[in-house]
C-alpha positions in Angstrom: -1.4 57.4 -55.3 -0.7 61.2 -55.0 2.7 62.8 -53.9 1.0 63.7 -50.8 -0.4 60.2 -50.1 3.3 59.0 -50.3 4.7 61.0 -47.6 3.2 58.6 -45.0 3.1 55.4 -47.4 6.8 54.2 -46.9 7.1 54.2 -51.2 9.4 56.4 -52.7 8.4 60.0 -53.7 9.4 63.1 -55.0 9.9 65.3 -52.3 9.7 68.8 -54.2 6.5 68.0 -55.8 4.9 71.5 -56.1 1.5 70.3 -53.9 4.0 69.0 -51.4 6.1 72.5 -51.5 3.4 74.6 -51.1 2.0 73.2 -47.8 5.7 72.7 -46.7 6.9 76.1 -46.6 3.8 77.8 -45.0 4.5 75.2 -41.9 8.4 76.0 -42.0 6.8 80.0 -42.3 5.6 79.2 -38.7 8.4 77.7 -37.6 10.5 80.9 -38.7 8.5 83.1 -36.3 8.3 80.6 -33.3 12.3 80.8 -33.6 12.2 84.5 -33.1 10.0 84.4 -30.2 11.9 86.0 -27.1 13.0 84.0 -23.7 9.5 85.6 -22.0 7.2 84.9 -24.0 6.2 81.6 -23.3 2.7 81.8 -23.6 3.0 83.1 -27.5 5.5 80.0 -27.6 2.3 77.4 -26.3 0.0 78.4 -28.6 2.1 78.6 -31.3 3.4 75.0 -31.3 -0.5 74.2 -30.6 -1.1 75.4 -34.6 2.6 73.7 -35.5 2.4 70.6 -34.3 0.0 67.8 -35.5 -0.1 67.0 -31.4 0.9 68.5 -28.6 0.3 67.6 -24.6 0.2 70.1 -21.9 3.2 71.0 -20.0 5.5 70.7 -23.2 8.5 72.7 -24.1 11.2 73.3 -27.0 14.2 75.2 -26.6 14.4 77.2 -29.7 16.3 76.8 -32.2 13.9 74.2 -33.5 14.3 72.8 -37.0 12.2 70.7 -38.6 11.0 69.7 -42.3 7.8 70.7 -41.6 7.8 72.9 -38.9 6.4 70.0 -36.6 3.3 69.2 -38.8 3.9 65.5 -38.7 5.3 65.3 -35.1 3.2 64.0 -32.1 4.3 64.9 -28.6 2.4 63.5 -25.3 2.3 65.7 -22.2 5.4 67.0 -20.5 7.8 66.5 -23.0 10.8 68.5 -23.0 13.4 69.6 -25.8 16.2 71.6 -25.3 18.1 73.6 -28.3 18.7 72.3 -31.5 16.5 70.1 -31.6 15.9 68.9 -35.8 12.9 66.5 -36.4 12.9 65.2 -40.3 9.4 64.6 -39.9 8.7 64.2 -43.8 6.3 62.0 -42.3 5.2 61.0 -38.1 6.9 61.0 -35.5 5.7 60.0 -32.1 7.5 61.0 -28.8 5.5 59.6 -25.5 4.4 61.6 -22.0 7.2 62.7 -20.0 10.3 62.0 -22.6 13.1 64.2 -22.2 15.4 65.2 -25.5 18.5 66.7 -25.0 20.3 69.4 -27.1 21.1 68.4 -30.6 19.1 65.7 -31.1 17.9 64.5 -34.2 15.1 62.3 -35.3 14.8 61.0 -39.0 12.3 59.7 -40.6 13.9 60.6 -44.1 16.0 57.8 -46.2 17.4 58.1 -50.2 17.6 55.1 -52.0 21.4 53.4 -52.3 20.6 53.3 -56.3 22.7 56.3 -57.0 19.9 57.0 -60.3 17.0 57.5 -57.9 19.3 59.5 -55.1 19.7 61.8 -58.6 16.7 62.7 -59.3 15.7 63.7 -56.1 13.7 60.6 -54.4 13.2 59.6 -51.0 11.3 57.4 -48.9 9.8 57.7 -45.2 9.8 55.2 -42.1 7.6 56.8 -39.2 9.4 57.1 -35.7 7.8 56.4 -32.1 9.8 57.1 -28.7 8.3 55.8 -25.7 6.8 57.5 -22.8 9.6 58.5 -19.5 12.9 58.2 -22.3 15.6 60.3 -22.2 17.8 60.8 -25.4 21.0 62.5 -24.2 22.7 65.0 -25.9 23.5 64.6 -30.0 21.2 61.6 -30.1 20.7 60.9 -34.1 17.4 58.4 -34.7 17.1 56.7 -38.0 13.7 55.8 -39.6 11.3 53.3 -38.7 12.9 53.0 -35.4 11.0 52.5 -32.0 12.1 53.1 -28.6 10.4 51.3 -25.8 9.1 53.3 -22.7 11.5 54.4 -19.8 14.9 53.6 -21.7 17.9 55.9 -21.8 19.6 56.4 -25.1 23.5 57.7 -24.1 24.8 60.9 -25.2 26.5 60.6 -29.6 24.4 57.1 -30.0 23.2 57.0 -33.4 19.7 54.6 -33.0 19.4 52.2 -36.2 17.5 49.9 -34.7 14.5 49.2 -32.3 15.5 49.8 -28.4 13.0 47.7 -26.1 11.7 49.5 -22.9 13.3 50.2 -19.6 17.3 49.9 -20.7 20.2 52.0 -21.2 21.8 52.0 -24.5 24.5 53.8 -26.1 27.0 53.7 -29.2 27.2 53.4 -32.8 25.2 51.1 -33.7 23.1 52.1 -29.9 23.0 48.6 -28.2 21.6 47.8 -25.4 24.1 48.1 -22.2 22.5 47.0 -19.4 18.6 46.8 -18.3 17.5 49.8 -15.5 17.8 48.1 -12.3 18.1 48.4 -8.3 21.2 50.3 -8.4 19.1 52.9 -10.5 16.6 53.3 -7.7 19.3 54.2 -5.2 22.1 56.0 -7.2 21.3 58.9 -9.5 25.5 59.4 -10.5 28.0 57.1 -9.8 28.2 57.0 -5.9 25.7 59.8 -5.7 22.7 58.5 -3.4 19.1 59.5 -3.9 18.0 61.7 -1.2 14.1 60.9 -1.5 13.8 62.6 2.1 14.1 65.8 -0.7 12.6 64.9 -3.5 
């Protein structure tokens, strides 16, 4: 098996192979230039992340900065997703974001690990886990999500929760470790903050 063919095998690899490199920095080459892209031209952005991205829905958008290992080349976004600044994907190998999702600023997802054998960490190995996020998520602010994690559809990940493990659909979770908190419920329907009522009258 080649370098390349590790990057999406889950075995350990070297990550500065020189086939690996090559194809790495002409996707982080596009990523330079959709990070100088001004605040109007958001058009040049769409097509851009088109060629970037390994998937893309309609209606997305990414707040630039955006920082990735690959310039998006691994990353798979549904429809309507939105990111707002700072976003940094590791995506050494896939990750998959669902329809809808909303990312807040300084998010990071990781599909990267290093070995706890201090040898290996050495010479410069690493390993990859894919990612997946659900469709209708939100992942508040500073979010960090380790690899091989999976977040079900319609769950809320608080704000400085650092996901190690799986998060099943339609709860809130939060911390370090993220637990769950509580499952989205009735209350959710009628209050969007605290003792704030939804107005569906003007929605």
């Amino acid at each position: 098996m080649s370098m390349n063919e590790k990057l999406h095998s889950g075995e350990i690899y070297y990550p500065s192979d020189e086939s690996i490199m090559k194809e790495q920095l002409a996707c982080l080459d596009k990523q330079y230039d959709f990070n100088l892209t001004r605040p109007t031209e958001l058009d040049k952005r769409e097509k851009m992340l088109k060629e970037m991205f390994a998937e893309i829905g309609e209606g997305c958008y990414i707040e630039p900065p955006l920082h990735s290992n690959w310039g998006g080349h691994h990353v798979h976004f549904g429809k309507f997703v939105y990111a707002n600044f700072n976003l940094t994907l590791v995506d050494d190998t896939h990750i998959y974001v669902g329809d809808y999702t909303l990312i807040g600023p300084n998010v990071v997802l990781a599909t990267a690990g290093h070995p706890i054998f201090p040898e290996l960490r050495e010479k410069g190995y690493q390993y990859n886990m894919p990612i997946h996020i659900g469709k209708n998520c939100w992942l508040g602010a500073g979010v960090i999500v380790l690899p091989g994690v999976t977040i079900g559809d319609n769950s809320v990940i608080g704000a400085g929760s650092v996901v190690t493990k799986d998060i099943p659909s339609g709860v809130v979770a939060v911390g370090n470790p993220c637990k769950v908190l509580r499952e989205i419920n009735d209350h959710d329907r009628e209050y969007y903050f605290k003792d704030k009522k939804i107005d569906f009258s003007n929605i």
